[in-house]
C-alpha positions as CSV (number, residue, x, y, z in Angstrom):
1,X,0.0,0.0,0.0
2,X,1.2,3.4,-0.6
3,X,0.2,7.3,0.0
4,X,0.4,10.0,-2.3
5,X,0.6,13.6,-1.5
6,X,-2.5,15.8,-2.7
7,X,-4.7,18.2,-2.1
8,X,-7.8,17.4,-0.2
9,X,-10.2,18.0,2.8
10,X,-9.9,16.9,6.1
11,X,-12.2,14.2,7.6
12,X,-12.4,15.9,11.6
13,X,-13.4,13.4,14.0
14,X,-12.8,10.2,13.2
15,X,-16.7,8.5,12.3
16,X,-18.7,9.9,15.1
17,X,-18.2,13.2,14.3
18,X,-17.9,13.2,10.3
19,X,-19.8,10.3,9.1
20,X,-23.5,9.9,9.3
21,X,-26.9,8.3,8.0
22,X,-27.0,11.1,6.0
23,X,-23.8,10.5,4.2
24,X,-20.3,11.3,4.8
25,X,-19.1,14.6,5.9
26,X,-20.8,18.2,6.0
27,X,-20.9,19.6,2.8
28,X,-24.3,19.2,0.4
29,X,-24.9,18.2,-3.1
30,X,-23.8,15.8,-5.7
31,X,-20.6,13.8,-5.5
32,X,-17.6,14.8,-7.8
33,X,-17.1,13.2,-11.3
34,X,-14.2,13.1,-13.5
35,X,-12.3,11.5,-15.8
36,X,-8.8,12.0,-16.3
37,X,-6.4,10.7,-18.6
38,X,-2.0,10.1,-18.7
39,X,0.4,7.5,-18.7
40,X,-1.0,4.6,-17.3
41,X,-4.8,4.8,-18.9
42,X,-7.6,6.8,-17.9
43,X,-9.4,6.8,-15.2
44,X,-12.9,7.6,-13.7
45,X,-13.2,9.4,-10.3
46,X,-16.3,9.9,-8.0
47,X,-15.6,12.2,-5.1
48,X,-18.0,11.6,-2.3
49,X,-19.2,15.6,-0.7
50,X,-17.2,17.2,1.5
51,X,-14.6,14.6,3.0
52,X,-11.7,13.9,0.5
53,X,-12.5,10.5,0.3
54,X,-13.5,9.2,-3.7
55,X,-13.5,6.1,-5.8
56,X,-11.7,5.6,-9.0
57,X,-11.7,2.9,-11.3
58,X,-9.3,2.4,-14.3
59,X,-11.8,2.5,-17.3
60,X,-11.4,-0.9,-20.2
61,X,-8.7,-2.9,-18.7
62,X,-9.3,-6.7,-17.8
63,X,-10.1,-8.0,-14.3
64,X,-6.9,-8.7,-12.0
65,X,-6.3,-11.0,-9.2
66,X,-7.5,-9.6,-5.8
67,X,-3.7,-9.3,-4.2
68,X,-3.1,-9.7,-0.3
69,X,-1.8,-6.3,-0.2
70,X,-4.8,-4.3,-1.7
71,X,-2.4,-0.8,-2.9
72,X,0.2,-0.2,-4.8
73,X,2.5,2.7,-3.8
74,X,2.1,6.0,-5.6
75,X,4.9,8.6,-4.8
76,X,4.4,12.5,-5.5
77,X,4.1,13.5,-8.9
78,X,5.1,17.3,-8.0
79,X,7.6,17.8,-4.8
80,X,5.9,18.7,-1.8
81,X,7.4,20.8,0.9
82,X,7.3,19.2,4.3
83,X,7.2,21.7,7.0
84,X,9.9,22.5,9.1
85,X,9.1,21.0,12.8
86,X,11.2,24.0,14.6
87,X,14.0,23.4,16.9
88,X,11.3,23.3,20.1
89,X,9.4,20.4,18.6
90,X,8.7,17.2,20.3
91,X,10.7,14.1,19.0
92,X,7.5,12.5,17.5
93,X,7.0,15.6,15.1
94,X,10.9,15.6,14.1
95,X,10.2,12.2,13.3
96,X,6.9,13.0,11.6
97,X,8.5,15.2,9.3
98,X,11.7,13.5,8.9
99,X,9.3,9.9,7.1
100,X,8.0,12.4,4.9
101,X,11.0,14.3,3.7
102,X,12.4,10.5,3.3
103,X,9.4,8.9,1.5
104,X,9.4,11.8,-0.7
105,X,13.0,11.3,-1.5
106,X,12.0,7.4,-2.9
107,X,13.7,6.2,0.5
108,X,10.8,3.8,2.3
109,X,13.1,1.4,4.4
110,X,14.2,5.2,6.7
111,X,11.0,6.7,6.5
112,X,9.5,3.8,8.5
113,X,12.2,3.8,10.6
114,X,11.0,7.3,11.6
115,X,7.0,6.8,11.1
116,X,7.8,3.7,13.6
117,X,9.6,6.0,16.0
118,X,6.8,8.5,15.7
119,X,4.0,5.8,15.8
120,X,3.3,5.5,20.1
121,X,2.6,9.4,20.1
122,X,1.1,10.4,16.4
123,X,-1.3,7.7,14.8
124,X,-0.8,9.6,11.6
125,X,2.7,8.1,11.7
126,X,1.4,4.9,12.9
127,X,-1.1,4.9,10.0
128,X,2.2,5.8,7.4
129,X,4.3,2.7,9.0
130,X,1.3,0.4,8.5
131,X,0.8,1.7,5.0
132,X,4.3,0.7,4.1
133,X,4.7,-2.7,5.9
134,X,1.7,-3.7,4.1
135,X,3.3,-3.9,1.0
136,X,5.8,-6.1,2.3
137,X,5.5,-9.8,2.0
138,X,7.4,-11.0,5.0
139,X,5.2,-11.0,8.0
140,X,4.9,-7.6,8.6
141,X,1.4,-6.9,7.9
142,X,0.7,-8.0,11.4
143,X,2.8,-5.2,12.4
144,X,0.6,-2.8,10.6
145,X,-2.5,-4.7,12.0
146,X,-1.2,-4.0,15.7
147,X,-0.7,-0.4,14.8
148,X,-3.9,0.5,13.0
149,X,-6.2,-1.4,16.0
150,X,-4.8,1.0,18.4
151,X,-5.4,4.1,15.8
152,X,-8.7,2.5,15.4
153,X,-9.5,1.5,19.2
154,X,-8.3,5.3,20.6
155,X,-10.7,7.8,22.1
156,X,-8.7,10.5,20.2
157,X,-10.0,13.0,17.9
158,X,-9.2,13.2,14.3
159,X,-7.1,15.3,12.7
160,X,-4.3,15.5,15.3
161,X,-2.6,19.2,14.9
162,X,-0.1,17.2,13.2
163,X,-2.0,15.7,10.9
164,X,-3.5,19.4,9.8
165,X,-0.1,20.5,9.7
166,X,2.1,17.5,7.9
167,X,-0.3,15.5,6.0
168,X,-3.8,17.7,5.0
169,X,-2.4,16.9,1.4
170,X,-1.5,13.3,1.7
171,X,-4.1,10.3,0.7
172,X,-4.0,7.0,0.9
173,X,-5.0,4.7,-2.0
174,X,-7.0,1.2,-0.9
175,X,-8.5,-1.3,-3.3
176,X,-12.4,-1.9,-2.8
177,X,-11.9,-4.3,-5.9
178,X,-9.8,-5.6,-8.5
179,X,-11.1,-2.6,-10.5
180,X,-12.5,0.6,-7.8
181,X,-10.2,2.2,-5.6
182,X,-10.7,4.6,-3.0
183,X,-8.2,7.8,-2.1
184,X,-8.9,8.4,1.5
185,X,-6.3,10.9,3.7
186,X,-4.4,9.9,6.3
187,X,-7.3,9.6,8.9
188,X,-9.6,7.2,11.2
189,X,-10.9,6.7,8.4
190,X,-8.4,5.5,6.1
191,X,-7.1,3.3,9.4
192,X,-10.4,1.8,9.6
193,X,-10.5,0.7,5.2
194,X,-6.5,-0.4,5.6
195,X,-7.6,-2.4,8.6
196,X,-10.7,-4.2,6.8
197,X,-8.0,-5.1,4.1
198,X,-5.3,-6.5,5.8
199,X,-7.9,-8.5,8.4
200,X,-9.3,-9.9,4.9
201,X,-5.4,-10.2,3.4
202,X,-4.7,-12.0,7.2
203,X,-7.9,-14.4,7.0
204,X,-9.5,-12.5,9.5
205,X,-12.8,-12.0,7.4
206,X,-15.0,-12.1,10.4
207,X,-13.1,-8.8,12.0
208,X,-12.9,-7.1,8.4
209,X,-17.0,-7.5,7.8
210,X,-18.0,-6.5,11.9
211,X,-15.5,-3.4,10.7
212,X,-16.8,-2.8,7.4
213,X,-20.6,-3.2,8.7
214,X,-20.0,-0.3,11.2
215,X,-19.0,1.8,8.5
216,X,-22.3,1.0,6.0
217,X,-24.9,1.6,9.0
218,X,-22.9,5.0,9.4
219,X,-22.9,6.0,5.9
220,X,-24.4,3.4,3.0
221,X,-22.1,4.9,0.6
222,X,-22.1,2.2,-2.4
223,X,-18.4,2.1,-2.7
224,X,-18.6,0.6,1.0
225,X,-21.4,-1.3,0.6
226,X,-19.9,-3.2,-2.4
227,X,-16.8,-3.8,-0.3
228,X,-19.1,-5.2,2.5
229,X,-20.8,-7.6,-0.7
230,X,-17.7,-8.9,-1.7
231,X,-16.6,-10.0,1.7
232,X,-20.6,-11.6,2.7
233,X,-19.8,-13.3,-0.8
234,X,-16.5,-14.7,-0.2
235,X,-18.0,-16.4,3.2
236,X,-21.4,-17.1,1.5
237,X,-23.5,-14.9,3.2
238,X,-26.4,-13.9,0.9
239,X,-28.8,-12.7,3.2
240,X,-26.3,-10.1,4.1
241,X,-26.1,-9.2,0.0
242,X,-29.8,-9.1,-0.3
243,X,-29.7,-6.6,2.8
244,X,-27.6,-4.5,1.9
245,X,-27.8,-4.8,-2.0
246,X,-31.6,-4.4,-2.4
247,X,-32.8,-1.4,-3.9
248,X,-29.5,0.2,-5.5
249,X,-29.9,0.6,-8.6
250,X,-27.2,0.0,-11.6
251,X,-26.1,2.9,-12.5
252,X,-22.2,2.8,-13.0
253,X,-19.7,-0.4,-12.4
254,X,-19.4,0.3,-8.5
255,X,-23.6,-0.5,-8.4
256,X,-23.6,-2.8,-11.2
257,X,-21.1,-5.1,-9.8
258,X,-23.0,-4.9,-6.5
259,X,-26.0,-5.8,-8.7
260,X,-24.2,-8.6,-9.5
261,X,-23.6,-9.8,-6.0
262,X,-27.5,-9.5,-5.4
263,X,-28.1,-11.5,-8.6
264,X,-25.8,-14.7,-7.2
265,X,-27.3,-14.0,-4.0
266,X,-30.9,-14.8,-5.5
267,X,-29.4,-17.8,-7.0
268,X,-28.2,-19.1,-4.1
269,X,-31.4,-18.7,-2.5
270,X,-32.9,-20.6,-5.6
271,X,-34.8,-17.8,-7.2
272,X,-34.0,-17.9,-10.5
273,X,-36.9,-15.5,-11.8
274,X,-35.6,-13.0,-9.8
275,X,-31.9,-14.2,-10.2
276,X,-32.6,-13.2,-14.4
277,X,-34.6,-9.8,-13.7
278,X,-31.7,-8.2,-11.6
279,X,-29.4,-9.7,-14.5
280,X,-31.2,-8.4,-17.1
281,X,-31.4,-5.1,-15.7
282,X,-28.0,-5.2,-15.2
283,X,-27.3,-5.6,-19.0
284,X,-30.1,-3.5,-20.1
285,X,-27.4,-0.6,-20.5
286,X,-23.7,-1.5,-22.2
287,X,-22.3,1.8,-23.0
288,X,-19.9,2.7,-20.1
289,X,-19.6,-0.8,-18.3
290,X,-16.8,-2.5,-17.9
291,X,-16.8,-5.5,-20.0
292,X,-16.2,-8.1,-17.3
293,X,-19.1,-6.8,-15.5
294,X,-20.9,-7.2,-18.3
295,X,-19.7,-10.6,-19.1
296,X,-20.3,-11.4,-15.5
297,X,-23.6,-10.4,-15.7
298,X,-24.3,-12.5,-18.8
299,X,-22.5,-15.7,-17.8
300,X,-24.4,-15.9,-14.3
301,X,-28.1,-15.5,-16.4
302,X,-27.3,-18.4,-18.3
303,X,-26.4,-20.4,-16.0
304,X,-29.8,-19.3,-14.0
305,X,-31.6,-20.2,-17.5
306,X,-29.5,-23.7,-17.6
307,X,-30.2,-24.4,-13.9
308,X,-34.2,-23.9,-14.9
309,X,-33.9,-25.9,-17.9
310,X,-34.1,-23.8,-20.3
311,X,-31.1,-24.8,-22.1
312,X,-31.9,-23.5,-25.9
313,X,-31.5,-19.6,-24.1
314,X,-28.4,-20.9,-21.8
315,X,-27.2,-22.0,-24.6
316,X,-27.8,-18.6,-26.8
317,X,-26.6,-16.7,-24.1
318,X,-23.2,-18.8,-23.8
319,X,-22.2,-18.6,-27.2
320,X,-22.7,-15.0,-27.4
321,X,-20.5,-14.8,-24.1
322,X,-18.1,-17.0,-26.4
323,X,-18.2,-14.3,-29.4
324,X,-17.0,-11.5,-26.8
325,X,-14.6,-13.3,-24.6
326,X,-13.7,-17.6,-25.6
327,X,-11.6,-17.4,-22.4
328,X,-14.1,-16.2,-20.0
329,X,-14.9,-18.3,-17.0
330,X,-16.1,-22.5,-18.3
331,X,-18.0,-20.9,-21.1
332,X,-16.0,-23.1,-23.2
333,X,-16.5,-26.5,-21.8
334,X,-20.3,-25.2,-21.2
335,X,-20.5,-25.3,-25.5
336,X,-18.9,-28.4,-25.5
337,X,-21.1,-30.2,-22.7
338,X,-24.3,-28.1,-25.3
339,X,-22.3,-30.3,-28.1
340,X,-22.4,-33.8,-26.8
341,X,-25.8,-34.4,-25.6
C-alpha cells in the first residue's frame, strides 16, 4: 500500500463526528465526477461531498487477481514541501516530518524507521508505518494490523494538529476491488478501510466484515457497501447481500457489480426468476460498463436459464459470451457439454 501527497479536505473526527446516515461529511450536493487521462490509462473518479474520500476505477482494462496487499505505492508526482518542525518540537514531530521528507526522496526502508519511532505518540505516523509494511511480503502486515487497531480502538479526535499540519495533502489509495479504488487521507478513516483489508489479506474475514458493517450503517455509501458484498460473498453470506444490495440501482460499475452480487445471491437462495430480472437489468445498459461486469452479468443468467432448464437460451446466451470473450470463465466447456448431448 502506498500514500500520495495531494490536495484534499480533512475528515475531523474520526466516524462519530464526520460520518452519518445522512452520508459522509458536511458539505451538500452531488458527488464529484471526473475522468482524467496520462500515462498509465484513464481513469474515472467519483468524489464523495465534503470529506476527500473518492472512488476511482481504471476504465477498459481486464479484471486482475484480488492481491493480499490491496495498494500499490504512488509517490508524488510534484515535490511537496514538508514543513519544518522548529527546533522546540517534540521528537514525535521531528520524526513525523523526517518519514516524509524520506518517502518523498523514494527512501521507504528510513522513513518507516522514523514513522515507527513516531507511531506510540502520532497515529498519523502509525497509519504511514502500517501503510508501508503492508506492501511487504514477509510478515509484517501484522505489524501494521497492531498499529492501525490501536489508531482505530483510541478515544482520540481526528485530525491531530499534526495531521493538519504535515499530512492535510496526503491520501492513501486502498483497493475496494480488482477494478474501484478509494483515495482516503491519512485519517480514522483510512485506518479503519486499511484495517478491513489487511484482516481480509490475514484471514481475518469475520473482523474485516464487523469493521466494514459499522462503517455501511454510518454512511451506506455504495463504494462501502460493495466492499461489504464482496466480503458476505466470499463467506457465502447472501442474506447479508440481499440486505444491503436491495434497492441500488445500476447505474455505473461500482452498483452494477454490487448488482451482481445481489443476482448470485438470488441464486443461491434458488430464485432464478428474480436471479434473471436483476441480471437483465443489469445488462439493459452497455455503453460505459466495464466489459467483465458485463460478461459477469451474462454468464451468471445463463447459468440461472440452464439451472431452470431452459437450455436452448443458456445456450444462446453462452455462445454470445463466447463471441466477446472464448476465455471467460467455463464458457467453453459449457458449448462443449451443449455439443455432446
Amino acid at each position: 500500500m502506498g500514500f500520495r501527497f495531494h490536495k484534499s479536505i480533512g475528515l475531523g473526527k474520526f466516524l462519530r463526528l464526520n460520518i452519518s446516515k445522512s452520508g459522509i461529511g458536511f458539505s451538500a450536493g452531488l458527488p464529484g465526477l471526473r475522468i482524467s487521462t496520462g500515462p498509465q490509462g484513464a481513469y474515472f473518479t467519483a468524489g464523495l461531498p465534503g470529506t476527500g474520500l473518492s472512488y476511482r476505477k481504471k476504465l477498459n482494462t481486464a479484471r486482475g487477481d484480488r492481491s493480499t496487499t490491496s495498494a500499490k505505492t504512488k509517490t508524488a508526482e510534484t515535490k511537496t514541501d514538508v514543513p519544518s518542525p522548529g527546533f522546540f518540537a517534540p521528537r514525535h514531530e521531528k520524526e513525523l516530518a523526517k518519514g516524509l521528507e524520506a518517502y518523498e526522496a523514494g527512501q521507504a526502508d528510513e522513513a518507516l524507521e522514523h514513522f515507527l519511532a513516531a507511531a506510540d505518540d502520532e497515529p498519523g505516523a502509525a497509519i504511514l508505518a502500517a501503510t508501508i509494511l503492508a506492501e511487504r511480503e514477509d510478515g509484517s502486515e501484522f505489524k501494521a494490523i497492531e498499529l492501525l487497531e490501536k489508531v482505530v480502538q483510541s478515544d482520540g479526535e481526528f485530525p491531530t494538529p499534526l495531521m493538519e499540519k504535515y499530512l492535510a495533502g496526503t491520501e492513501i489509495e486502498i483497493n475496494i476491488t480488482p477494478r474501484v479504488t478509494v483515495a482516503v487521507p491519512v485519517d480514522g478513516l483510512a485506518a479503519t478501510l486499511l484495517l478491513v483489508e489487511l484482516y481480509q489479506s490475514t484471514r481475518r474475514v469475520r473482523e474485516a466484515i464487523a469493521l466494514l458493517e459499522e462503517l455501511v450503517e454510518l454512511a451506506e455509501q455504495p463504494v462501502l457497501v460493495l466492499s461489504l458484498c464482496e466480503l458476505y460473498a466470499s463467506r457465502e453470506i447472501w442474506d447479508g447481500i440481499i440486505e444491503r444490495a436491495q434497492g441500488i440501482e445500476p447505474v455505473d460499475d461500482v452498483t452494477v457489480e454490487i448488482a451482481i452480487y445481489y443476482g448470485r445471491a438470488m441464486q443461491e437462495k434458488e430464485l432464478h426468476d428474480a436471479a434473471i430480472s436483476v441480471f437483465s437489468k443489469t445488462l439493459s445498459k452497455k455503453k460505459g460498463r466495464h466489459p467483465d461486469l458485463l460478461n459477469e452479468a451474462a454468464y451468471w443468467r445463463a447459468i440461472s436459464y440452464q439451472t431452470q432448464g431452459k437450455h436452448s437460451q443458456a445456450r444462446k446466451e453462452f455462445e454470445k459470451l463466447y463471441a466477446e470473450a472464448p476465455n471467460f470463465r467455463d464458457v467453453a466447456q459449457r458449448l462443449t457439454d451443449f455439443s455432446v448431448r
